[in-house]
Backbone atoms as SQL, in Angstrom:
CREATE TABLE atoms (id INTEGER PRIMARY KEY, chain TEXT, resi INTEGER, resn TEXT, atom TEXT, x REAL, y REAL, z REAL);
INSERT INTO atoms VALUES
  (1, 'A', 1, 'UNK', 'N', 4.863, 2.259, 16.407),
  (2, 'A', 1, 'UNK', 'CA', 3.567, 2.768, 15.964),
  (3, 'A', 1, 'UNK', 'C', 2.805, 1.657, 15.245),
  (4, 'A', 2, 'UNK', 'N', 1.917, 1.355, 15.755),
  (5, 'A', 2, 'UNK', 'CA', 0.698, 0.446, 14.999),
  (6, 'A', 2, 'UNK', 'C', -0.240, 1.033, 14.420),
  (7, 'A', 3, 'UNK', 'N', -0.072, 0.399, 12.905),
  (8, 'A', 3, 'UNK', 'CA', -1.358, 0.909, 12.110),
  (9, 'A', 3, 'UNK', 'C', -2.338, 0.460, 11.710),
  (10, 'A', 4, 'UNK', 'N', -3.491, 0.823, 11.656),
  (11, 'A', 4, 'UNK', 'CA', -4.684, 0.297, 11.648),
  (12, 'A', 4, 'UNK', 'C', -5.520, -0.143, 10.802),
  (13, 'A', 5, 'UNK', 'N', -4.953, -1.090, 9.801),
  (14, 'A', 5, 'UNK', 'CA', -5.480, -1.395, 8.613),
  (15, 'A', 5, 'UNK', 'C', -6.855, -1.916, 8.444),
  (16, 'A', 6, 'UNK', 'N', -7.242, -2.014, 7.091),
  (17, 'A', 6, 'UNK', 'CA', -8.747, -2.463, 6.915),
  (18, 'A', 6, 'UNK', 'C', -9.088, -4.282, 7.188),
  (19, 'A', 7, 'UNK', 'N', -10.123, -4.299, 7.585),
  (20, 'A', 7, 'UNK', 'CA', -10.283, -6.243, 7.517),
  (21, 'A', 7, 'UNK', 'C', -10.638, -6.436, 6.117),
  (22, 'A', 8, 'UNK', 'N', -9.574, -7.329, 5.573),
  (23, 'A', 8, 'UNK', 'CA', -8.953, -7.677, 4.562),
  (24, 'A', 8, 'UNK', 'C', -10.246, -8.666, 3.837),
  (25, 'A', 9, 'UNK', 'N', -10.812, -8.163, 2.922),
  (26, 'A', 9, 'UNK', 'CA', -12.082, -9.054, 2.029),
  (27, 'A', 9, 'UNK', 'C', -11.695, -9.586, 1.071),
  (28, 'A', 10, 'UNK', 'N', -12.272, -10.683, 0.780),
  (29, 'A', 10, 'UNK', 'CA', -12.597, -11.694, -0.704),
  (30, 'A', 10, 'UNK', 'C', -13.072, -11.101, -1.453),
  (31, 'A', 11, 'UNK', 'N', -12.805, -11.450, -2.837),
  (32, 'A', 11, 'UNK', 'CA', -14.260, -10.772, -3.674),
  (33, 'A', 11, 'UNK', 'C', -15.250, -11.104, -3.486),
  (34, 'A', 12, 'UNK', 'N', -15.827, -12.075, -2.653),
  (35, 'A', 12, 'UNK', 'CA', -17.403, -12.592, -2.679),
  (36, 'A', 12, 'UNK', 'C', -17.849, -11.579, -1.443),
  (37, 'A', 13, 'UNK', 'N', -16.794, -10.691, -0.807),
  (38, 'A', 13, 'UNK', 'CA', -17.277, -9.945, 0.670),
  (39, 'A', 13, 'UNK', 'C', -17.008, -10.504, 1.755),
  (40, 'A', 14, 'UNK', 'N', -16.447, -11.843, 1.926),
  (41, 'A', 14, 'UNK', 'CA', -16.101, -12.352, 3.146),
  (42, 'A', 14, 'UNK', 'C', -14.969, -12.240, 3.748),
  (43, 'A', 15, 'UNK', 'N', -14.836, -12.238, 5.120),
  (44, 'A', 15, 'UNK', 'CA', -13.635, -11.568, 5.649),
  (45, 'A', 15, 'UNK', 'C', -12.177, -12.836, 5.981),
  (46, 'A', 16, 'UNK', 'N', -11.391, -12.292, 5.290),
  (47, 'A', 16, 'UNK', 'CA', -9.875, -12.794, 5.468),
  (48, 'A', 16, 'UNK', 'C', -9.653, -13.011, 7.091),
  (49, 'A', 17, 'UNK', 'N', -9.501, -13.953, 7.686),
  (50, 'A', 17, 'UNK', 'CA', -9.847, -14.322, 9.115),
  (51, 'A', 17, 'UNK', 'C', -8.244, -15.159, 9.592),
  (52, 'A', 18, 'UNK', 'N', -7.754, -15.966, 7.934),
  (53, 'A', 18, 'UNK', 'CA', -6.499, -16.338, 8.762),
  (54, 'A', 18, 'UNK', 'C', -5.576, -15.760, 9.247),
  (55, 'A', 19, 'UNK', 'N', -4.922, -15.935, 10.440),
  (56, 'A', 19, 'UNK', 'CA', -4.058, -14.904, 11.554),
  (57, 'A', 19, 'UNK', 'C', -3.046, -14.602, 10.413),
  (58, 'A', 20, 'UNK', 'N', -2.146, -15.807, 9.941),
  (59, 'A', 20, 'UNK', 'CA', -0.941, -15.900, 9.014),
  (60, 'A', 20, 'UNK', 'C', -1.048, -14.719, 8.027),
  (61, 'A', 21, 'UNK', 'N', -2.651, -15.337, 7.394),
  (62, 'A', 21, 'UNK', 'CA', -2.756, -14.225, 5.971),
  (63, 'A', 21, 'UNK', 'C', -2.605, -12.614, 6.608),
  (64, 'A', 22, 'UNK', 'N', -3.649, -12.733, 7.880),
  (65, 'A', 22, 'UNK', 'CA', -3.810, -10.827, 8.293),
  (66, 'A', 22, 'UNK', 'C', -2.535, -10.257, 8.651),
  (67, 'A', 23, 'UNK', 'N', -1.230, -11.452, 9.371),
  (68, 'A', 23, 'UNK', 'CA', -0.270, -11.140, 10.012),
  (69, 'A', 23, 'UNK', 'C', 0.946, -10.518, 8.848),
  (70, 'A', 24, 'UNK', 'N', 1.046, -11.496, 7.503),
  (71, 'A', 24, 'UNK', 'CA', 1.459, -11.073, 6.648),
  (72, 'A', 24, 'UNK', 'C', 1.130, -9.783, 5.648),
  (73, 'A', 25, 'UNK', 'N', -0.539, -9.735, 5.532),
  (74, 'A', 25, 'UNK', 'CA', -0.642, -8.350, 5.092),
  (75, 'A', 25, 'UNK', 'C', -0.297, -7.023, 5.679),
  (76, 'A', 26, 'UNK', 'N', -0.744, -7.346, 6.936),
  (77, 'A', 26, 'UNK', 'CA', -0.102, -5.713, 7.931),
  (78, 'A', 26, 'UNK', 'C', 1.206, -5.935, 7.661),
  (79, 'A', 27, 'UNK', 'N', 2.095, -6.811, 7.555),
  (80, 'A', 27, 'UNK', 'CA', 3.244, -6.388, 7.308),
  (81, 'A', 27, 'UNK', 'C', 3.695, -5.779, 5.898),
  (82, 'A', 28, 'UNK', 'N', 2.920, -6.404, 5.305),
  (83, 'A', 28, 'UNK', 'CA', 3.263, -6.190, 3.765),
  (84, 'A', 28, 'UNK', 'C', 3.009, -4.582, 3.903),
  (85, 'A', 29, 'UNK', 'N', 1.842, -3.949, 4.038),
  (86, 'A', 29, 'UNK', 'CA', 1.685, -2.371, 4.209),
  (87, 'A', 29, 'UNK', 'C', 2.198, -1.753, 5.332),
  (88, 'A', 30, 'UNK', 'N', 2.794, -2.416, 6.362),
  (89, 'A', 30, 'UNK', 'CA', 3.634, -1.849, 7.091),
  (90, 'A', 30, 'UNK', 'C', 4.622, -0.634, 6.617),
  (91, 'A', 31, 'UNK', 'N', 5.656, -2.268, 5.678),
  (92, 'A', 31, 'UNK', 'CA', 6.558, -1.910, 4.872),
  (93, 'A', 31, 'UNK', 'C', 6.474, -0.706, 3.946),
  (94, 'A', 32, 'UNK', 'N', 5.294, -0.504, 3.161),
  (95, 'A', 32, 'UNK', 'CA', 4.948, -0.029, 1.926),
  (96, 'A', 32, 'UNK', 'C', 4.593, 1.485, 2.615),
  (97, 'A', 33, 'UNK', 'N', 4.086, 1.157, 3.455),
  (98, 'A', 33, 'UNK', 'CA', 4.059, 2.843, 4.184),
  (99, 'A', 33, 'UNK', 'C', 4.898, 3.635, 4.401),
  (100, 'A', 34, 'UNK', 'N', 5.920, 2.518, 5.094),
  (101, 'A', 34, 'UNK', 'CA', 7.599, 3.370, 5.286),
  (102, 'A', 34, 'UNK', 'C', 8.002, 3.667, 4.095),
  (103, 'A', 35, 'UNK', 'N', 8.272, 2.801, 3.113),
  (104, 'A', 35, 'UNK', 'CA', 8.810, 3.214, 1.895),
  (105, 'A', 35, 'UNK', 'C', 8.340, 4.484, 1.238),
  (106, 'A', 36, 'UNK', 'N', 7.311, 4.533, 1.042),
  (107, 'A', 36, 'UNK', 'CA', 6.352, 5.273, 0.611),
  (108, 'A', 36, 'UNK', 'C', 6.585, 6.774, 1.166),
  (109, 'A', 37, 'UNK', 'N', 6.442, 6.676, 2.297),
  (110, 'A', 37, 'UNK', 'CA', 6.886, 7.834, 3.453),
  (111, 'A', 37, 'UNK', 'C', 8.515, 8.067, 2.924),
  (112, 'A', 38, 'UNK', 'N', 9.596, 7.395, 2.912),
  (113, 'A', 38, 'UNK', 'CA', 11.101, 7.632, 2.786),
  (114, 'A', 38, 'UNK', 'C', 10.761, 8.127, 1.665),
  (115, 'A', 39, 'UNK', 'N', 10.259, 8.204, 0.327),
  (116, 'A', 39, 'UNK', 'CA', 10.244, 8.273, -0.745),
  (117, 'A', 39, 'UNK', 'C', 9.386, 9.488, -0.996),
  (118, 'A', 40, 'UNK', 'N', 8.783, 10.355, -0.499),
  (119, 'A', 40, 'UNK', 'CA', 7.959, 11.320, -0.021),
  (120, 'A', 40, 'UNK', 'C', 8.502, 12.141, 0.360),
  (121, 'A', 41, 'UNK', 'N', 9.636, 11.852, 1.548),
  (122, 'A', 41, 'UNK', 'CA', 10.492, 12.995, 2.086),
  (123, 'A', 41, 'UNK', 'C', 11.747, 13.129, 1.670),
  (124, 'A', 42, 'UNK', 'N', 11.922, 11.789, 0.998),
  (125, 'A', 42, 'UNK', 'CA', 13.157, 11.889, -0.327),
  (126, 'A', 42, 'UNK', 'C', 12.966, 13.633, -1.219),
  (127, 'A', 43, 'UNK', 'N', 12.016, 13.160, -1.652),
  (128, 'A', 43, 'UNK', 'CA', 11.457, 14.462, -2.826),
  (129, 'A', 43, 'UNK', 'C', 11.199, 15.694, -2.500),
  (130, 'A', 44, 'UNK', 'N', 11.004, 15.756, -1.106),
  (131, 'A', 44, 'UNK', 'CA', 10.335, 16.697, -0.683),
  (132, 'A', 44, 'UNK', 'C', 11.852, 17.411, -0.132),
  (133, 'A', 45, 'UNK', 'N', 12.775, 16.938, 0.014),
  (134, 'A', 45, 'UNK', 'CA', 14.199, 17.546, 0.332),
  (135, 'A', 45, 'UNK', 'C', 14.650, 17.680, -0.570),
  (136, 'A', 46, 'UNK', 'N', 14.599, 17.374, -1.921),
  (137, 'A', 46, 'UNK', 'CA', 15.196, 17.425, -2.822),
  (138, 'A', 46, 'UNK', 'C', 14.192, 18.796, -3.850),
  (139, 'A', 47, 'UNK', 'N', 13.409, 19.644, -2.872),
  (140, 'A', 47, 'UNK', 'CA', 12.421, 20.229, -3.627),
  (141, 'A', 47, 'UNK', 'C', 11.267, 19.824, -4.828),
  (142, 'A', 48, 'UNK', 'N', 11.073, 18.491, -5.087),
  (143, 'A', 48, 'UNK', 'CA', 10.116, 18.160, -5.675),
  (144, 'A', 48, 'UNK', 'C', 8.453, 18.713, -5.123),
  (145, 'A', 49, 'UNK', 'N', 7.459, 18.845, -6.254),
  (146, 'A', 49, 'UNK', 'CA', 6.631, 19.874, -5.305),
  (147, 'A', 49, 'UNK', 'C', 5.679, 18.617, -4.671),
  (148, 'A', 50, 'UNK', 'N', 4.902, 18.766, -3.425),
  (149, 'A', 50, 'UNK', 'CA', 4.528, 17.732, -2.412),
  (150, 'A', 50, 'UNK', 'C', 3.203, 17.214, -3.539),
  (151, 'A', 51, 'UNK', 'N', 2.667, 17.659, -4.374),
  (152, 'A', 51, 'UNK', 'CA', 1.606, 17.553, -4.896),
  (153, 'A', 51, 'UNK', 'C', 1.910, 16.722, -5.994),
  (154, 'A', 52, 'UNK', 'N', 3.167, 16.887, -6.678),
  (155, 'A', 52, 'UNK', 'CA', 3.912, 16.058, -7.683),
  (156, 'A', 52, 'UNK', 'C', 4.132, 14.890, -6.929),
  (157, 'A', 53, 'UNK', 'N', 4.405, 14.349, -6.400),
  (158, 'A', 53, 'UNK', 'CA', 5.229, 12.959, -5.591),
  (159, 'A', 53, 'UNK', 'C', 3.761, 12.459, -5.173),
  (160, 'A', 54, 'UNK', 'N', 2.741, 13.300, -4.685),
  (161, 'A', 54, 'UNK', 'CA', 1.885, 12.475, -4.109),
  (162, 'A', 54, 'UNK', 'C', 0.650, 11.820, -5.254),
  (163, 'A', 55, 'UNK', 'N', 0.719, 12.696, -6.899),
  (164, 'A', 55, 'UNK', 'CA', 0.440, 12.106, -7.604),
  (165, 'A', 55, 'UNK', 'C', 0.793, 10.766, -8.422),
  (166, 'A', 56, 'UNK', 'N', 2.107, 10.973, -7.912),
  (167, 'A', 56, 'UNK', 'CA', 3.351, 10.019, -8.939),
  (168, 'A', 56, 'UNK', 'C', 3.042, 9.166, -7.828),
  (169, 'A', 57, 'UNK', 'N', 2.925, 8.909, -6.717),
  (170, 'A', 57, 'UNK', 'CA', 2.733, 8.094, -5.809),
  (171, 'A', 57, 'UNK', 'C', 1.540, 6.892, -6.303),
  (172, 'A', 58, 'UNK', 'N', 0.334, 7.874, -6.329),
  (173, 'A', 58, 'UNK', 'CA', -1.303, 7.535, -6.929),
  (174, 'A', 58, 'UNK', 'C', -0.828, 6.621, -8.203),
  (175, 'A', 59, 'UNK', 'N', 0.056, 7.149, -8.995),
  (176, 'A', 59, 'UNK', 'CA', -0.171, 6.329, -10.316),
  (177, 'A', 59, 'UNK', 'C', 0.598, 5.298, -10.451),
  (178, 'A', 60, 'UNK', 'N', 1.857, 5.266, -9.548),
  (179, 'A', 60, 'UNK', 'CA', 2.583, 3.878, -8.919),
  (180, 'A', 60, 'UNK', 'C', 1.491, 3.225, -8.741),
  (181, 'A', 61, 'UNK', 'N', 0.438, 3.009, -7.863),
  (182, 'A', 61, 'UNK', 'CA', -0.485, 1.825, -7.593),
  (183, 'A', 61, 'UNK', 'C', -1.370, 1.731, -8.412),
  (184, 'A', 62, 'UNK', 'N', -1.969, 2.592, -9.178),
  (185, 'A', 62, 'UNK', 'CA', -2.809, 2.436, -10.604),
  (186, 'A', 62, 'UNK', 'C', -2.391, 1.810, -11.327),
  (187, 'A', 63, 'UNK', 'N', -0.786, 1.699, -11.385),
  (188, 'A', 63, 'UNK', 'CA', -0.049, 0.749, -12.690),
  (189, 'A', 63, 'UNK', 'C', 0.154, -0.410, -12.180),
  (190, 'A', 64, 'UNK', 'N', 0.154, -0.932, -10.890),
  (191, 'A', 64, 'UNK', 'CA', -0.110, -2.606, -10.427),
  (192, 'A', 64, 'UNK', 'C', -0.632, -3.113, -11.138),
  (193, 'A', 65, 'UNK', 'N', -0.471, -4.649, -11.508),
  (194, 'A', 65, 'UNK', 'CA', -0.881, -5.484, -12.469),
  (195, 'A', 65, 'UNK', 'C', -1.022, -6.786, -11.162),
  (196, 'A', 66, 'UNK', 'N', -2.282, -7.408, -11.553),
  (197, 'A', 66, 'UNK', 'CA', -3.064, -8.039, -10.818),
  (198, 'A', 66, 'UNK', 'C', -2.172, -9.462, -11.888),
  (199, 'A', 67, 'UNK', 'N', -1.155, -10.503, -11.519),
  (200, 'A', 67, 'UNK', 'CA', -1.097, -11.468, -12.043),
  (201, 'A', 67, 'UNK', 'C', -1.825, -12.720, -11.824),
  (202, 'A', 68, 'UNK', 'N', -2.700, -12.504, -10.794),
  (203, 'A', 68, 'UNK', 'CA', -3.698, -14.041, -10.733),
  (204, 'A', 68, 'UNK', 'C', -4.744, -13.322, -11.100),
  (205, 'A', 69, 'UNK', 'N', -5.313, -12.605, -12.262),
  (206, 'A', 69, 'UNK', 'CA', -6.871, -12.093, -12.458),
  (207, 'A', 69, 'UNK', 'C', -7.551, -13.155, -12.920),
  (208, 'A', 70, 'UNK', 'N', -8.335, -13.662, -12.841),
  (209, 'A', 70, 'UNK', 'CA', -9.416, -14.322, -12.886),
  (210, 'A', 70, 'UNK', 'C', -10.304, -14.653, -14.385),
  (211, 'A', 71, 'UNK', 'N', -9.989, -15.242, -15.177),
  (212, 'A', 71, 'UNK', 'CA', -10.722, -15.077, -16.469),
  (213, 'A', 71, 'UNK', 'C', -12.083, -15.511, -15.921);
């Protein structure tokens, strides 16, 4: 299954064009989808309620910390 990710922008708006960089990001969310998904139906067998996991999901990526931010 191929998924159809977004064209990958700069902050100035310009589009991420190297093959390497785009080839490595689809993989990177490849990955993160499956996981994400295993970890979803983890909970969801284990009776966690679908609305709980998919919040706890949301606030997993809210708590990312950007280590090259930009002063």
């Amino acid at each position: 299954m191929t998924n159809e990710w977004p064209k990958w922008l700069r902050d100035d708006g310009s589009v991420v064009s190297c093959t390497e960089k785009v080839k490595v990001m689809s993989e990177n969310f490849d990955e993160l989808k499956q996981i994400a998904q295993d970890a979803l139906e983890d909970g969801l067998l284990m009776e966690v309620s679908e609305a709980q996991m998919r919040e706890a999901l949301h606030q997993l990526v809210d708590q990312l910390i950007n280590p090259y931010h930009k002063i």
